[in-house]
N, C-alpha and C positions, 0 to 999 in steps of 0.2 A: 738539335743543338741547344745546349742550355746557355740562356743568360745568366749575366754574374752581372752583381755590383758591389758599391764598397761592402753591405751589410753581408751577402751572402759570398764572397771571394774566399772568406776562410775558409766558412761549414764547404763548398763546394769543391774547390779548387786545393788548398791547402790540407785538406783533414780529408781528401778524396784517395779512399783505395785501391783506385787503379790510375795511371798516367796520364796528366791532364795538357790539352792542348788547349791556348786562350788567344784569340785571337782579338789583338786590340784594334780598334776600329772610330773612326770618327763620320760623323754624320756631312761634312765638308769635303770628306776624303775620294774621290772619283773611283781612285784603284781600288779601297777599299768596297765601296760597293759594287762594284766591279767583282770581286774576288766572292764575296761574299756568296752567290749561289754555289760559287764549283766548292768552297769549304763546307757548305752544308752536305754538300753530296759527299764530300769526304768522310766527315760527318757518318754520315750512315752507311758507309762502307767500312769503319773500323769500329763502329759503337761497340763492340762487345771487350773489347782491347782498349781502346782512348776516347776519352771522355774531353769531348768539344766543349769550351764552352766561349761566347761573345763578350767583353765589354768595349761598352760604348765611352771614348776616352771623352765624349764632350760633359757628359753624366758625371764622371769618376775621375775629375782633373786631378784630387789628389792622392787617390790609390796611383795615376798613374805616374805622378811624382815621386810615391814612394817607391813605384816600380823600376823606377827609373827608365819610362819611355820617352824617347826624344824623336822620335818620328814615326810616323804610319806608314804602311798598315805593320802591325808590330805582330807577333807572334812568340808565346812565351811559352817554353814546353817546362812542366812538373812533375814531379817524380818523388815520393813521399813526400809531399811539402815543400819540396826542395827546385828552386828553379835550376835547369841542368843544360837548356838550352835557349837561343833567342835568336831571331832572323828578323829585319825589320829595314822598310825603305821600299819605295817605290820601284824596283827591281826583282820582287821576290814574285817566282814565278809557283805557279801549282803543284808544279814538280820537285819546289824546295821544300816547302809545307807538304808534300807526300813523304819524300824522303824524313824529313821531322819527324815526322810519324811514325812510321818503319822504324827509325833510330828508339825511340820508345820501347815500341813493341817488341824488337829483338834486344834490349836490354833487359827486357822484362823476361822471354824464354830465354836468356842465359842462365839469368837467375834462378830461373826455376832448371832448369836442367842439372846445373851446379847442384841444386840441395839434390836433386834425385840420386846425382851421381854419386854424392859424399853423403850417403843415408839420409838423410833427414827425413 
């Protein structure tokens, strides 16, 4: 699981050519480190499809300003660049961040099916 901060969020996450999963996190946050081993394992059950990556919102108060995070543990799904989804709050269980993930990765074979289908 990669980390991200202000400096590297763009090169990694934004300019990243496959579907990024970011999971926002604070060093205060119980759930959050809680959560943290079973997303790693997620982690390496989809690395070839979704690229994990961490920041830590105590590090990155104002990336997470611009991100507009208002509560942990936050989870921020990417897709060229583009943030396309977001799940966040002391409620979100492993199975919603699987499912996130999934949502990804079958957006990604539609699209690729699509060109196959219409030649490309």
């Amino acid at each position: 699981m990669l980390t991200v901060d202000k400096e590297s969020f763009d090169e990694e996450v934004i300019r990243s050519e496959i579907p990024v999963l970011v999971d926002i996190w604070g060093p205060a946050c119980v759930y959050c480190l809680e959560l943290m081993p079973h997303v790693e394992e997620l982690a390496k059950k989809y690395r070839d499809r979704v690229r994990f990556a961490k920041l830590n919102s105590a590090e990155n108060r104002r990336l997470c300003i611009t991100l507009r995070v208002l509560g942990l543990p936050a989870f921020l799904a990417f897709k060229d660049g583009v943030e396309v989804k977001r799940i966040a709050g002391h409620d979100i269980t492993l199975a919603d961040i699987e499912t996130m993930t999934k949502e990804l990765i079958t957006e990604e074979t539609d699209i690729m099916e699509r060109m196959v289908t219409d030649g490309y």
